[in-house]
C-alpha positions, 0 to 999 in steps of 0.5 A: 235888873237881877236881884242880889242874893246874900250868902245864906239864901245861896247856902239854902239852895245848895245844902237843902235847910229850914230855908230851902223851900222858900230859897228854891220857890224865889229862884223860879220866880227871879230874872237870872242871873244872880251875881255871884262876887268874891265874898259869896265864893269864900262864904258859901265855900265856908258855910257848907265846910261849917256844916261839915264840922257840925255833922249837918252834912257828909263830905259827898253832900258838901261835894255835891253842893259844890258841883251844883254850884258850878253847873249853875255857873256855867249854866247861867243861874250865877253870874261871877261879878266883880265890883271894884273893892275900893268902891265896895268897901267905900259904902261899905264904910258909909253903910257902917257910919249910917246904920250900924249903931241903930241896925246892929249890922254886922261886917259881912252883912254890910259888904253884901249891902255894899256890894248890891248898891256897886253893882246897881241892883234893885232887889235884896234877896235875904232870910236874915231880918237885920240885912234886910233891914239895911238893905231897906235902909239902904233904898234896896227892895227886900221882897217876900221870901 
């Protein structure tokens, strides 16, 4: 079973960061594909214009990060996954109720957790401490990056 990567581990594979290093290491250690949903698509999408604005990268890097992204796609390192959104957003809703008060959990943080859980995945894939630990909460594996 494939492991689901959050956005900001995607985002560091795409557009080299602080993560980069670790991002690229798990990568090669992974059973492939990734699923690679809706929300992943607008936030990777985003996150890279973001850094557009933040004059972190040119528009030829954004470019670039988005054409390595389809050549993985069609490569097989992604793979486009659609869970149902009425059965995300229903756990979603249940990971809100059950941790959010106690982790600090943030909506696009739990849909991924949501998102994992609908599509059956084992292994959470993330740099950001209060993901993993909802993805922990959630009875997810967050191994070491």
């Amino acid at each position: 079973m494939t492991a689901y990567a959050d956005t900001g581990l995607l985002c560091s594979l795409y557009a080299p960061d602080a993560h980069t290093s670790r991002a690229v290491a798990r990568l090669r250690r992974q059973a492939l594909p990734l699923p690679f949903t809706w929300l992943h698509q607008l936030e990777l999408r985003n996150a890279l214009r973001l850094r557009v604005f933040r004059r972190e990268i040119t528009g030829g890097q954004r470019d670039a990060s988005l054409n390595a992204l389809l050549a993985d796609l069609a490569d097989g390192v992604l793979s486009t996954a659609a869970p149902p959104l009425s059965a995300v957003v229903t756990e979603a809703e249940r990971l809100s109720a059950l941790h959010s008060e106690t982790l600090g959990t943030r909506s696009l943080d739990i849909l991924h957790v949501a998102s994992a859980l609908v599509l059956g995945k084992a292994d959470f894939l993330t740099f950001d401490q209060r993901q993993a630990n909802l993805a922990r909460a959630a009875g997810l594996s967050v191994p070491a990056l």
